[in-house]
Structure formats: structure tokens, C-alpha cells
C-alpha positions as CSV (number, residue, x, y, z in Angstrom):
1,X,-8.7,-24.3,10.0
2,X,-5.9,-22.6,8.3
3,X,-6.3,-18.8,7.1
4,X,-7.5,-18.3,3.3
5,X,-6.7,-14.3,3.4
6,X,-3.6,-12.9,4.9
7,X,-6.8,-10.5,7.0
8,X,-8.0,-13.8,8.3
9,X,-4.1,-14.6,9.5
10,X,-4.1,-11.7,11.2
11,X,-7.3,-11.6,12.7
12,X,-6.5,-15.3,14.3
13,X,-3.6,-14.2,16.1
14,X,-3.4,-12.8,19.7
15,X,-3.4,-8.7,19.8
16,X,0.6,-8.6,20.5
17,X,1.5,-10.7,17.7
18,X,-1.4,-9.3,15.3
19,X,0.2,-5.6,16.1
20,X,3.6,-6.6,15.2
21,X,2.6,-8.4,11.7
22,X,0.4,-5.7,10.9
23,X,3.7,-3.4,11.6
24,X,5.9,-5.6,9.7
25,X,3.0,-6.0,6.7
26,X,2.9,-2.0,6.4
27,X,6.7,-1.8,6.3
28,X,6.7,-4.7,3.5
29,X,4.0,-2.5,1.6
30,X,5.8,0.4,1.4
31,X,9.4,-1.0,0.7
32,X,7.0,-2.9,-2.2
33,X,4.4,-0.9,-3.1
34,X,4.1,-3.3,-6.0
35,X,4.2,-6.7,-4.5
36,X,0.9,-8.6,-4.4
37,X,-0.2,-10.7,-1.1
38,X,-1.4,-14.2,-0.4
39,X,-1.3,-17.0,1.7
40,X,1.7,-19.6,0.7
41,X,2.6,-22.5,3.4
42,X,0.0,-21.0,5.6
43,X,1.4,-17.8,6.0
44,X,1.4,-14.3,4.5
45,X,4.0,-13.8,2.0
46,X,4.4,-11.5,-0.8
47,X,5.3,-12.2,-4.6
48,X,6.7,-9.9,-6.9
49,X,6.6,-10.6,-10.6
50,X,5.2,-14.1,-9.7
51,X,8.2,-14.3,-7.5
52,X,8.6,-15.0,-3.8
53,X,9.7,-12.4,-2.0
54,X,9.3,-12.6,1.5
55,X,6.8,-14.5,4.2
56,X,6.3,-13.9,7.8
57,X,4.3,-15.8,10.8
58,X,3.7,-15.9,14.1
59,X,4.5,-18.3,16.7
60,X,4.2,-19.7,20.3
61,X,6.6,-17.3,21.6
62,X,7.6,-15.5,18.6
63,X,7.5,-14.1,15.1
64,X,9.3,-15.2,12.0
65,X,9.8,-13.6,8.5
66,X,11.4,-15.4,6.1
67,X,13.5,-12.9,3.5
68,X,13.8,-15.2,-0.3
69,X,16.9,-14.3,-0.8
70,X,19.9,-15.6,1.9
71,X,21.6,-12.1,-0.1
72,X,19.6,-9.9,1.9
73,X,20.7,-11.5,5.3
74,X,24.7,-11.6,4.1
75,X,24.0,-7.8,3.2
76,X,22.5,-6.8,6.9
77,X,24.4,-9.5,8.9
78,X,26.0,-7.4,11.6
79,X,22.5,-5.5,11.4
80,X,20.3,-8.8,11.5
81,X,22.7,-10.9,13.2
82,X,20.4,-10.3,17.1
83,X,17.8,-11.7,14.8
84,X,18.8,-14.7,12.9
85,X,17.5,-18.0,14.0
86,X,19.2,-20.0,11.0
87,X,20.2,-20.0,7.7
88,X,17.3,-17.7,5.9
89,X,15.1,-16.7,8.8
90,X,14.9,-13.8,11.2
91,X,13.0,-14.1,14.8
92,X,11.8,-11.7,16.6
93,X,9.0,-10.8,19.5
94,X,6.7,-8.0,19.8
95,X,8.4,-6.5,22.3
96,X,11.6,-6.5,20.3
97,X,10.6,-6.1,16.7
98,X,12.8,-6.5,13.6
99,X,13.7,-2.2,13.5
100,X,11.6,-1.2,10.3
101,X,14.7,0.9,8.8
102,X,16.5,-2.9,7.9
């Protein structure tokens, strides 16, 4: 059954993958105190102004989040490049999380 609260995401996912989401949720928070959350394509994502702004999920073997705008990946490339997994998304594990300063 898929998740009807971005919680109920969380709570579903094993304690590695739940601690890294929960990481990369507080980091989205504060970079957008404003943005509101839901679930869109059964994941957690975050609008502003009725706008996407980003999504994240978690995986077999690894986490995803999923930027809107391809401009924030040309901006960080060097940065993100250990990270990108195709045009518009970043992979990472838990053990090697996406560093919260990018």
C-alpha cells in the first residue's frame, strides 16, 4: 500500500534509509522554511507556491532526490557530479549522503 503522509514514507523504510531521508527532509526544511510537504508519485516532495520543488525516495540499494530544476545541478556540477545518476537526479546511500552544505 503506498504511503498517504510523507511520516508514513518514512516510517515504511528500513532505519538506514529512514535516517538519511529524515536528514535530507530537515536540510530541505530549513533551506525552505516555507515550502509545504506531500506525497506526489509516491514520494515526498515539496512545493513551493504550488510549485514543485524537489522530491526524494528511497530504494533497493539507494536514495534518490530529484532537484526541479536541471539549473541547480549545472550550478553544483563539479560539486554533485559523485552524485548524479542522469539528467535531473542525484543518488546517494546512507553511508555516503548527499553533504547537507550543497
Amino acid at each position: 500500500m503506498a504511503a498517504t503522509s510523507v511520516d508514513g514514507y518514512l516510517r515504511a523504510l528500513p532505519e538506514a534509509q529512514r535516517a538519511a531521508l529524515e536528514k535530507l527532509r530537515k536540510t530541505i526544511r530549513a533551506a525552505a522554511p516555507e515550502a509545504t510537504e506531500a506525497i506526489s508519485y509516491q514520494m515526498p516532495a515539496f512545493k513551493m507556491h504550488g510549485r514543485f520543488l524537489v522530491s526524494y525516495a528511497a530504494f533497493k540499494d539507494h536514495c534518490s532526490l530529484f532537484p526541479a530544476s536541471y539549473a541547480v545541478m549545472e550550478t553544483l556540477g563539479e560539486e554533485l557530479k559523485p552524485y548524479f545518476s542522469g539528467r535531473g537526479t542525484l543518488r546517494f546511500t546512507p553511508e555516503k549522503p548527499i553533504p547537507p552544505a550543497l
